[in-house]
TORKE-423838 format. One line per field, with one value per atom (N, C-alpha, C): atom name; residue number from 1; x, y, z; residue in three letters. Coordinates in pm, whole numbers, plus 50000, padded with zeros to 5 digits. Each point is the difference from the previous one (the first is absolute). Layout:
N
atomo [CA|...]
num [NUM|...]
px [X|...]
py [Y|...]
pz [Z|...]
residuo [ALA|...]
***
This chain:
124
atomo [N|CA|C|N|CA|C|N|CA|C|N|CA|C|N|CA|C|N|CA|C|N|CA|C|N|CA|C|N|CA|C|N|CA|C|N|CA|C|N|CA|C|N|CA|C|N|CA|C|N|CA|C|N|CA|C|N|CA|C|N|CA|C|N|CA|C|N|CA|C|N|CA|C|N|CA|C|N|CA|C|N|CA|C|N|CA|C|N|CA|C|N|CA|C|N|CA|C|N|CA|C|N|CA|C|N|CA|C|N|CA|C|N|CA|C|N|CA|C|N|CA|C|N|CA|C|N|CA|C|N|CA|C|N|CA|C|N|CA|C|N|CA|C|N|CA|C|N|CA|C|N|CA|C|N|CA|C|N|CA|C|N|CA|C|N|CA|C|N|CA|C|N|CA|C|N|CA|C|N|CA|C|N|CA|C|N|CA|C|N|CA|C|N|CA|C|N|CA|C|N|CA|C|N|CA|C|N|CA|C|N|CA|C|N|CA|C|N|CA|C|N|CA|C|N|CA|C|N|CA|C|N|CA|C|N|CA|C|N|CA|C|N|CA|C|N|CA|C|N|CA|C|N|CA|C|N|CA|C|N|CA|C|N|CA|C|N|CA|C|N|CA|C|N|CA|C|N|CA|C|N|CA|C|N|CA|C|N|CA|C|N|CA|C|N|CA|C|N|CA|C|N|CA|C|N|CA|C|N|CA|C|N|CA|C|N|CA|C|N|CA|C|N|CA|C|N|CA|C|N|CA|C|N|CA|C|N|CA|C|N|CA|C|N|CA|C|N|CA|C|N|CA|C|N|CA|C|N|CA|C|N|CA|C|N|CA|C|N|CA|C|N|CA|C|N|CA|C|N|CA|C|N|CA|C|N|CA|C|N|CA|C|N|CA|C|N|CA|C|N|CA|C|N|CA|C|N|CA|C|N|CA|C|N|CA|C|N|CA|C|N|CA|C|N|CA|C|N|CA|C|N|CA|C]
num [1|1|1|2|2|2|3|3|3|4|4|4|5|5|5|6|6|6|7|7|7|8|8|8|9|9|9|10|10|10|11|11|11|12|12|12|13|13|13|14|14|14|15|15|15|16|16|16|17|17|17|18|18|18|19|19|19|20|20|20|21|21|21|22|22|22|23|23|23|24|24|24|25|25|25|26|26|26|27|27|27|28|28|28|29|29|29|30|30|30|31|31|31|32|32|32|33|33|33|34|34|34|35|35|35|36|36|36|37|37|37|38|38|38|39|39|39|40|40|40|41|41|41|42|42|42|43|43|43|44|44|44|45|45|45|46|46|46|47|47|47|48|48|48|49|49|49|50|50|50|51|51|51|52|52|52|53|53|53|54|54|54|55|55|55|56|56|56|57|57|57|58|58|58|59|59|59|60|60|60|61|61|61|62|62|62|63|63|63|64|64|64|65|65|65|66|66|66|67|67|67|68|68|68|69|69|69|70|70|70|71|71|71|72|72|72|73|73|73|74|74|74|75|75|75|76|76|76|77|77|77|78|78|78|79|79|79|80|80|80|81|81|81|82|82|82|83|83|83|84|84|84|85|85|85|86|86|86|87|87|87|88|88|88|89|89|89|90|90|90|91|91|91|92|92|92|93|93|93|94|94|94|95|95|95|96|96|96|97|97|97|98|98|98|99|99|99|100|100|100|101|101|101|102|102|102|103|103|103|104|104|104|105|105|105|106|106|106|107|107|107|108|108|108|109|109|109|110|110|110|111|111|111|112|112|112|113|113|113|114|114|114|115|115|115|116|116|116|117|117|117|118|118|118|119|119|119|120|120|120|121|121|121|122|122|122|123|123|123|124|124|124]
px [48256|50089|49940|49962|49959|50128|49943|50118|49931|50147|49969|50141|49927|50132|50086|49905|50110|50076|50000|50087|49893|50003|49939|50035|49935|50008|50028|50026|50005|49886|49902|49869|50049|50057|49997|50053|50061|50081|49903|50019|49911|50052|49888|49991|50119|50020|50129|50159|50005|50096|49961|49902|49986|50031|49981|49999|50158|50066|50136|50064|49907|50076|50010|49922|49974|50126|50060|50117|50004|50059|49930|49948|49951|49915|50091|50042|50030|49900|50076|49950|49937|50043|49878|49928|50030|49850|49893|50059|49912|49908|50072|49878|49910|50071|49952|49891|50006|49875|49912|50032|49890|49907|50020|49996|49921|50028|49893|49911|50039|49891|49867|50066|49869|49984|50113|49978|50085|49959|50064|50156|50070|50150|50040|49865|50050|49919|49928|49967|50073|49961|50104|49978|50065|50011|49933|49969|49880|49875|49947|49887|49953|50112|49940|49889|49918|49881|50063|49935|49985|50018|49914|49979|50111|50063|50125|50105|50023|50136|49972|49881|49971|50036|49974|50026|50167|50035|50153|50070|49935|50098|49945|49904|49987|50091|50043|50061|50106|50049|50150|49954|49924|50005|49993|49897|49965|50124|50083|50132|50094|49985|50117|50103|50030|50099|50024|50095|50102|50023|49937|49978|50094|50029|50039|50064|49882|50103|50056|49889|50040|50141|49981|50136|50129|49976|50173|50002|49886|50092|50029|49974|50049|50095|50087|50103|50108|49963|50095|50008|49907|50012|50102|49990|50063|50202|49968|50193|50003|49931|50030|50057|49928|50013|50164|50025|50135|50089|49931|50160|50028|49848|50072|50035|50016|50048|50149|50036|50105|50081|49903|50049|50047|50081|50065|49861|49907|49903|49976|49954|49988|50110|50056|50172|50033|49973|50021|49828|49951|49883|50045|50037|50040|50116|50113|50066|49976|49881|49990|50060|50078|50033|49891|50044|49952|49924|49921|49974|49991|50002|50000|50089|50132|50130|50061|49952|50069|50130|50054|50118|50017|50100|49998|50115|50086|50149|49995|49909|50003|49871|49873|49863|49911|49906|49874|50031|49993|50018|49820|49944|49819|49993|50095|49971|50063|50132|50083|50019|49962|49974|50116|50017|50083|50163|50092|50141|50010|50132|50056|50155|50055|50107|50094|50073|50070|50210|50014|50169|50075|49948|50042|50176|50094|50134|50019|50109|49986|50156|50066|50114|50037|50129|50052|50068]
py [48983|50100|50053|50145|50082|49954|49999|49930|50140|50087|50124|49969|49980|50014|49855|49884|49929|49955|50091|49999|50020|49875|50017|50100|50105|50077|49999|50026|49912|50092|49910|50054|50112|49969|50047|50180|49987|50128|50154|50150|50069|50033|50030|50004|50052|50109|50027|49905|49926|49931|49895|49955|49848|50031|50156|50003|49971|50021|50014|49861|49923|49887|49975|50031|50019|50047|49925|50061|50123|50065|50141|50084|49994|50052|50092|50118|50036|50057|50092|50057|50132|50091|50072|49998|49865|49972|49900|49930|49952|50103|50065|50119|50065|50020|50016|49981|49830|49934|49976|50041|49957|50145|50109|50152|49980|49954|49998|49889|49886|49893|50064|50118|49999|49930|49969|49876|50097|49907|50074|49951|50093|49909|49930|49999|49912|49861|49985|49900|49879|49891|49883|49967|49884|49933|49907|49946|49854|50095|50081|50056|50047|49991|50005|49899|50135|49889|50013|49924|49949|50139|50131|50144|50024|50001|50067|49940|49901|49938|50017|50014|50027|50202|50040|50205|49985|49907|49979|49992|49889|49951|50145|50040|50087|50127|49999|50146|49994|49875|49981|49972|49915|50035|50143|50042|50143|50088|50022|50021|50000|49836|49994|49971|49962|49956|49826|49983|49857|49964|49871|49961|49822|49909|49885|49958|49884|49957|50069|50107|50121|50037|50078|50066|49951|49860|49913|49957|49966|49963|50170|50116|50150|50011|49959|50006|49893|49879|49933|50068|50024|50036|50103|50071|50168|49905|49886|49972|49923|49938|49891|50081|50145|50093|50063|50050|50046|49887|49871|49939|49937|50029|49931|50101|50144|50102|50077|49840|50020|50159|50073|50125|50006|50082|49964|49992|49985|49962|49870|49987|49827|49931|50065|49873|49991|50084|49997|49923|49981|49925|49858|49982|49832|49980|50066|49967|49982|50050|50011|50069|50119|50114|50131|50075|50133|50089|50039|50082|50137|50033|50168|50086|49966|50038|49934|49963|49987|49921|50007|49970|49832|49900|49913|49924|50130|49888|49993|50030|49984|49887|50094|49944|49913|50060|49933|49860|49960|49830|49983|50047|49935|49985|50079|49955|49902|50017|49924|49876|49991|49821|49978|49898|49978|50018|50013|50026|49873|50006|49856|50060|49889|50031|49942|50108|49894|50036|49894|49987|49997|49937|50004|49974|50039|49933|49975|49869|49962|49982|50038|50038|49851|49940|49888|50033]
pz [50976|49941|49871|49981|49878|49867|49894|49900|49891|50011|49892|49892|49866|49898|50007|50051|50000|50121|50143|50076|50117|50136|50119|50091|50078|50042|50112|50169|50113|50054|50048|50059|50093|50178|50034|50008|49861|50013|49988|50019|49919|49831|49954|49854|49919|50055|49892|50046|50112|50019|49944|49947|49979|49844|49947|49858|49953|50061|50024|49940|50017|49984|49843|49909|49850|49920|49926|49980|49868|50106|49887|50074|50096|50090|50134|50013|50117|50075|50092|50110|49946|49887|49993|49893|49917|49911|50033|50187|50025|50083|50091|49997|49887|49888|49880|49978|49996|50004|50065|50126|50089|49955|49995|49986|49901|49864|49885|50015|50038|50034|50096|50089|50076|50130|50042|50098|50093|50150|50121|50000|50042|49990|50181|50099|50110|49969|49920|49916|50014|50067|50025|49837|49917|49886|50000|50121|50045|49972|50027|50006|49814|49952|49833|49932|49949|49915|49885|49873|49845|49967|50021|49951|50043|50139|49992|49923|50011|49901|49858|49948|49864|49954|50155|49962|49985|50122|49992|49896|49891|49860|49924|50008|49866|50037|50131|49987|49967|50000|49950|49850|49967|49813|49952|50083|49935|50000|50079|50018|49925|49947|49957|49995|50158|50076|49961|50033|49924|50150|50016|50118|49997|50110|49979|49876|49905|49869|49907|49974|49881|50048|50115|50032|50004|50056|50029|49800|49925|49891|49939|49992|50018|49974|50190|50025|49938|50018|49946|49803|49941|49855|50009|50095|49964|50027|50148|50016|49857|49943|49864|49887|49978|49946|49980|50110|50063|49958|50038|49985|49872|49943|49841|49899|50044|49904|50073|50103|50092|50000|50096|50027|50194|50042|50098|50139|49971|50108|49998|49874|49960|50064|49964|50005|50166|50056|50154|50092|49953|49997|49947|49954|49923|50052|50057|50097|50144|50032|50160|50072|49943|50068|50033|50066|50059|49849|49985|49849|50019|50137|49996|50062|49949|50066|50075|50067|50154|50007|50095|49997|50001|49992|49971|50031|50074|50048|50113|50098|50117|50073|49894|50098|49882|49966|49882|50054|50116|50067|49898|50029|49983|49858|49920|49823|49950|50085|49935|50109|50043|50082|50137|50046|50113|49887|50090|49951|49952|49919|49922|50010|50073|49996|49933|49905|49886|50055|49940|50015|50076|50164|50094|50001|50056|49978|50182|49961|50162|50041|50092|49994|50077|50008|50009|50141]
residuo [UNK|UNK|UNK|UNK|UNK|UNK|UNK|UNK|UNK|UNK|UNK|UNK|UNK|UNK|UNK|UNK|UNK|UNK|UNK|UNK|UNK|UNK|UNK|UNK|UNK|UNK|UNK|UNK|UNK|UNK|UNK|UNK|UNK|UNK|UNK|UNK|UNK|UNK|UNK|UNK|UNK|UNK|UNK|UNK|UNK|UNK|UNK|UNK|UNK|UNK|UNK|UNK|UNK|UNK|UNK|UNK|UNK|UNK|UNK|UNK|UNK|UNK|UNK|UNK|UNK|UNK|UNK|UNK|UNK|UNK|UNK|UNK|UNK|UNK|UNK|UNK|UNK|UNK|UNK|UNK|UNK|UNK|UNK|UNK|UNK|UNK|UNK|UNK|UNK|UNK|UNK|UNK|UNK|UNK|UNK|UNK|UNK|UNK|UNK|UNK|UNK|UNK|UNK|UNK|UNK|UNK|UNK|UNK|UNK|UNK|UNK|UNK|UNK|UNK|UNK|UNK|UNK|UNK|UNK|UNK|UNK|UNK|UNK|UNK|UNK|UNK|UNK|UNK|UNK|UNK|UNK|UNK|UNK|UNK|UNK|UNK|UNK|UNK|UNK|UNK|UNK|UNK|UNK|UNK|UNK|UNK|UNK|UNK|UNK|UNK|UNK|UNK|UNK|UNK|UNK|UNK|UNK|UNK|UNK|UNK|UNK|UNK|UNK|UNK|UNK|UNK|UNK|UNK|UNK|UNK|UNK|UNK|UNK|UNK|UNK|UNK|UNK|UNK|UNK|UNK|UNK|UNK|UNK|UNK|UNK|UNK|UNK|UNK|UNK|UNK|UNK|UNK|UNK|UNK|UNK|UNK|UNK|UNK|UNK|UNK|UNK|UNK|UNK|UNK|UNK|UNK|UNK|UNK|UNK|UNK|UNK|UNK|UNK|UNK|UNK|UNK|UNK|UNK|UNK|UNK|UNK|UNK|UNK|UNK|UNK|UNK|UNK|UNK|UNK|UNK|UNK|UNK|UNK|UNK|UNK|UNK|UNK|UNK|UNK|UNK|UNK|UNK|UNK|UNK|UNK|UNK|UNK|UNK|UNK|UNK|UNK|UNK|UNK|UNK|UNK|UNK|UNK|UNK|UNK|UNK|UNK|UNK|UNK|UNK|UNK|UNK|UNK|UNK|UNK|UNK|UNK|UNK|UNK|UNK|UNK|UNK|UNK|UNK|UNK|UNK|UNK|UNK|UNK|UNK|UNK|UNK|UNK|UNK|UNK|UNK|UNK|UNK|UNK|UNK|UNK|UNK|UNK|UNK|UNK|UNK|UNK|UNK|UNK|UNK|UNK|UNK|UNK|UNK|UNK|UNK|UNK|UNK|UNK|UNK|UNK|UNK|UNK|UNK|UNK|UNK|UNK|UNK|UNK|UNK|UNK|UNK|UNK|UNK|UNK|UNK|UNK|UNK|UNK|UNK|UNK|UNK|UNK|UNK|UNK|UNK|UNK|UNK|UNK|UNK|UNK|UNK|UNK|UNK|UNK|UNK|UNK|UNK|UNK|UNK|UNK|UNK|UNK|UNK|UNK|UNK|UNK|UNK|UNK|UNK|UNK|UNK|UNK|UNK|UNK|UNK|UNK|UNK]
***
């Protein structure tokens, strides 16, 4: 397995799907990359030499692009951010609710977790 950035690649895949796996990495900056690297994009990921995984990292430095660790500590800085100058994004983030409207008396089951059912009364 090619190891770019930290992260094993799965041989058999072609190149821009295997790039995919890089977190940070979609579908059209892994074409992206294959495009400025120079490389074929039916290119299995097993078939990478030392030169290619080395054109690989520089096009993402040269770039610019915030790839794997950079990016997740990014993201978590920007929610730490929000919720310690507790503005109504933060605060719905530190609750585990929905943060971009959505409704909340019916569905958001996936933010807000399995039901809890409180105060059952039981008739005699």
């Amino acid at each position: 397995m090619p190891r770019l950035i930290g992260v094993d690649i799965p041989n058999n895949k072609k190149l821009p799907y295997a790039l995919r796996y890089i977190y940070g990495v979609g579908p059209c900056r892994a074409d992206l990359i294959v495009e400025q690297a120079g490389l074929n994009p039916d290119m299995r990921a097993q078939d990478l030499t030392e030169e290619n995984i080395n054109k690989i990292t520089s096009v993402i430095i040269e770039n610019g692009w915030k790839v794997e660790g950079d990016l997740r500590r990014e993201i978590i800085s920007n929610l730490k951010r929000l919720q310690a100058i507790k503005c109504y994004r933060g605060i719905r983030h530190y609750r585990g609710l929905p943060v971009r409207g959505q409704r909340t008396s019916t569905n958001a089951r996936t933010r807000k977790g399995a039901r809890k059912t409180i105060g059952v009364i039981r008739k005699k």
